[in-house]
C-alpha positions, 0 to 999 in steps of 0.5 A: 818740742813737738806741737804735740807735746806742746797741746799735751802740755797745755791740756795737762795745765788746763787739767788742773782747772774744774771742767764746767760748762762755765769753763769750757764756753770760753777761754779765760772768762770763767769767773767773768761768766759767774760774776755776770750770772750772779749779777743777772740773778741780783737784777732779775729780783730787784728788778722783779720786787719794783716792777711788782710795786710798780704794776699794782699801781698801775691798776689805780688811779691812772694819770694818762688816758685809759687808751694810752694807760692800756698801751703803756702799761703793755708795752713797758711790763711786756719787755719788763716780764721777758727780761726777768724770765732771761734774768732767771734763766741766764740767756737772752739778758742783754737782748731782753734787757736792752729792749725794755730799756728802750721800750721804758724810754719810749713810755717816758718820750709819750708820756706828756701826750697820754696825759694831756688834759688830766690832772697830776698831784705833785705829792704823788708819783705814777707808777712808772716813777718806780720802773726808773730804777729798773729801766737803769739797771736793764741799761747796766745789763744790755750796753757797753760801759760808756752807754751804761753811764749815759742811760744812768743819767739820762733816763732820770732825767727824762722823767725829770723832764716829761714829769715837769711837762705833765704838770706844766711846769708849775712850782709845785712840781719842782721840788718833789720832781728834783728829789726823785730824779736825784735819788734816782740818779745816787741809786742808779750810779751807785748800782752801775759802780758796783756792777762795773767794780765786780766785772772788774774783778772777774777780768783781773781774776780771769786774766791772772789766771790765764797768765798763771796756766800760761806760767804753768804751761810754760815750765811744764813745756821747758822740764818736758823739754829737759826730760825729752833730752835726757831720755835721747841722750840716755838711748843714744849712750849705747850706740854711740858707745859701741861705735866709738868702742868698736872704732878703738877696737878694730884691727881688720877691714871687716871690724873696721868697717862694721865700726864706720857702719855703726857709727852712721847709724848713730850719727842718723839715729842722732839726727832723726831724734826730733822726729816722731818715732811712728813716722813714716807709711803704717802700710802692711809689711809681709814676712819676706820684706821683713826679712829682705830688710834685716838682711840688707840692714845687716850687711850695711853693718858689714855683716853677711847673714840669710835670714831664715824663713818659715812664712805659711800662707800668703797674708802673713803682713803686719802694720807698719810701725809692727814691722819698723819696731821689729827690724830696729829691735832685730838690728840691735840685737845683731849689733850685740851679738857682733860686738859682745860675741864677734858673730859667731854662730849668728843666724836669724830666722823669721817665722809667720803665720796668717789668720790671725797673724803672728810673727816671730823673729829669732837671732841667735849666736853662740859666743859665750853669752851672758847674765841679764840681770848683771847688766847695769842700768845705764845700758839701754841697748837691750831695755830700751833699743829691744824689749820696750821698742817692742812692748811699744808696739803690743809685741814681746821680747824674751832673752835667753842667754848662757853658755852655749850662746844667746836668743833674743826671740820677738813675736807679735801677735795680731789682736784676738791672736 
């Protein structure tokens, strides 16, 4: 099959599947898109309901110093605010995202020197205990898998830590501090597991499904081939039979040779089926020239004829491809009457006229002629080598045929004609 066909398959499978903006952005990643989107959405309210909590503690008794309360407290709910309004709006997550985690980490490193010379109650925590979580999540959100576990352990740790130095590392800290770093540790991997569970999900999802079009793409690529064969063989039937019935038939050089001539047509025609039929130059071809090339096709047949020309005025061109279809489907039709009537009283004529342009080609015999529509189905050399080639190209093909002989009339008309 051509590339041609082969895209056209490929859009036909892809078809199938809801066209979104979610679909298109990127190859494969739909459900993954909408797993992460849902997943931004459940962190950004989560994360929205403790930063909330956490900021109206922060206007209570404060553990650090009032110079240092009014840095942290910007520099941490700052990055929180950007990242819940990336949350909402789906863009932006991982940068917003990564920066607050490592804006909350920077809080927790300085922690110790804002609250130098203060006081700490063990039984109560500050404010930003309740931004652990949260600091989690947003490392969940921004880094790649590996560094989504290590943040996990390692920011509650941290606090741990700078929690135990606050309070010099005096007994009464010990405990309440271990109980908050665990829970916070049992929450923070119980939310990494489910986020890494539902992306999980959408790869595998998504990687089915790319297969399964794939698959689709596939058979359709192979039944498309099968039916691109059939058709060929189906309009190959008529030419090849006609060589192989004249070839068994002819008893003259003239006959003889019309048989030979027949069947290298044929034999090209064969050779040139997995080509694309509109190739070739689409420059404008005049009356003449049209007729020039039905006159030198005809005696390759062994068939000599003049054609006829009625051509007004100087422009009488039409496109290319116009031009091919014409010829092919005026050659088969010569072909028929030699074959059907042995050429007698053949003649064409060719007949144009400019602005706008419309072209007419007439062949013309007067053997004995015969029923259109007793014509079985099999026999393509009229429907499909004559009246769809033309169809094809916007023109049309009428056939007359009776006892005085046979017509087969083409016109093509220019656009608006």
């Amino acid at each position: 099959m051509t590339t041609d066909a082969t895209e056209s398959v490929l859009d036909d499978a892809w078809g199938h599947i809801p066209q979104t903006r979610e679909t298109t952005a990127g190859l494969g990643s739909f459900t993954r898109r909408r797993i992460e989107r849902a997943i931004g959405l459940a962190a950004g309210l989560g994360c929205l309901i403790l930063g909330v909590q956490a900021f109206v503690l922060s206007f209570g008794p404060a553990d650090e110093t009032a110079m240092w309360h009014d840095i942290l407290v910007a520099a941490t709910f700052g990055p929180l605010a950007l990242m819940l309004v990336a949350c909402g709006i789906g863009r932006g997550v991982r940068a917003f995202a990564g920066l607050f985690a490592v804006a909350y980490l920077a809080a927790l490193i300085v922690w110790p020197v804002a609250t130098r010379g203060g006081t700490a109650d063990p039984q109560t925590e500050p404010w930003i205990w309740y931004l652990v979580n949260v600091a989690t999540v947003a490392g969940v959100l921004a880094f790649p898998l590996v560094l989504q576990i290590a943040w996990t352990a390692l920011v509650p740790i941290v606090f741990g830590i700078v929690r135990l130095i606050q309070g010099g590392f005096a007994s009464d800290f010990w405990i309440p501090v271990i109980l908050d770093v665990s829970f916070a540790l049992i929450l923070g991997f119980i939310l990494l597991t489910l986020a890494w569970l539902f992306r999980s999900v959408g790869v595998n999802v998504d990687g089915t499904r790319v297969r399964a079009v794939e698959s689709y793409a596939s058979a359709a690529a192979a039944d498309a081939a099968e039916e691109e064969r059939i058709a060929v063989a189906a309009l190959m039937h008529d030419s090849v039979l006609a060589a192989l019935i004249a070839g068994e038939r002819a008893q003259t050089d003239r006959e003889r040779t019309l048989a030979a001539a027949m069947a290298r047509e044929a034999l090209t025609r064969l050779a040139n089926t997995e080509q694309d039929p509109e190739e070739g130059s689409d420059e404008p071809m005049d009356a003449a020239a049209i007729a020039d090339a039905i006159e030198r096709s005809a005696g390759e047949l062994g068939v000599e004829i003049r054609a006829e020309r009625v051509i007004l005025g100087e422009h009488s061109a039409v496109p290319g491809r116009v031009a091919r279809a014409l010829m092919l489907a005026a050659m088969q039709a010569i072909t028929n009457a030699v074959e059907h009537a042995d050429g007698e009283g053949l003649t064409v004529s060719v007949r144009a006229v400019p602005d706008p342009v419309r072209m007419r080609i007439d062949v013309r015999d007067t053997g004995g002629g015969f029923a259109i529509d007793d014509v079985p189905d099999d026999r393509l050399g009229i429907r499909a080598s004559i009246v769809a080639r033309v169809a094809a190209v916007g023109g049309t093909a009428a056939i007359t045929s009776g006892e005085r002989g046979t017509t087969v009339r083409l016109e093509w008309r220019e656009a608006g004609a």
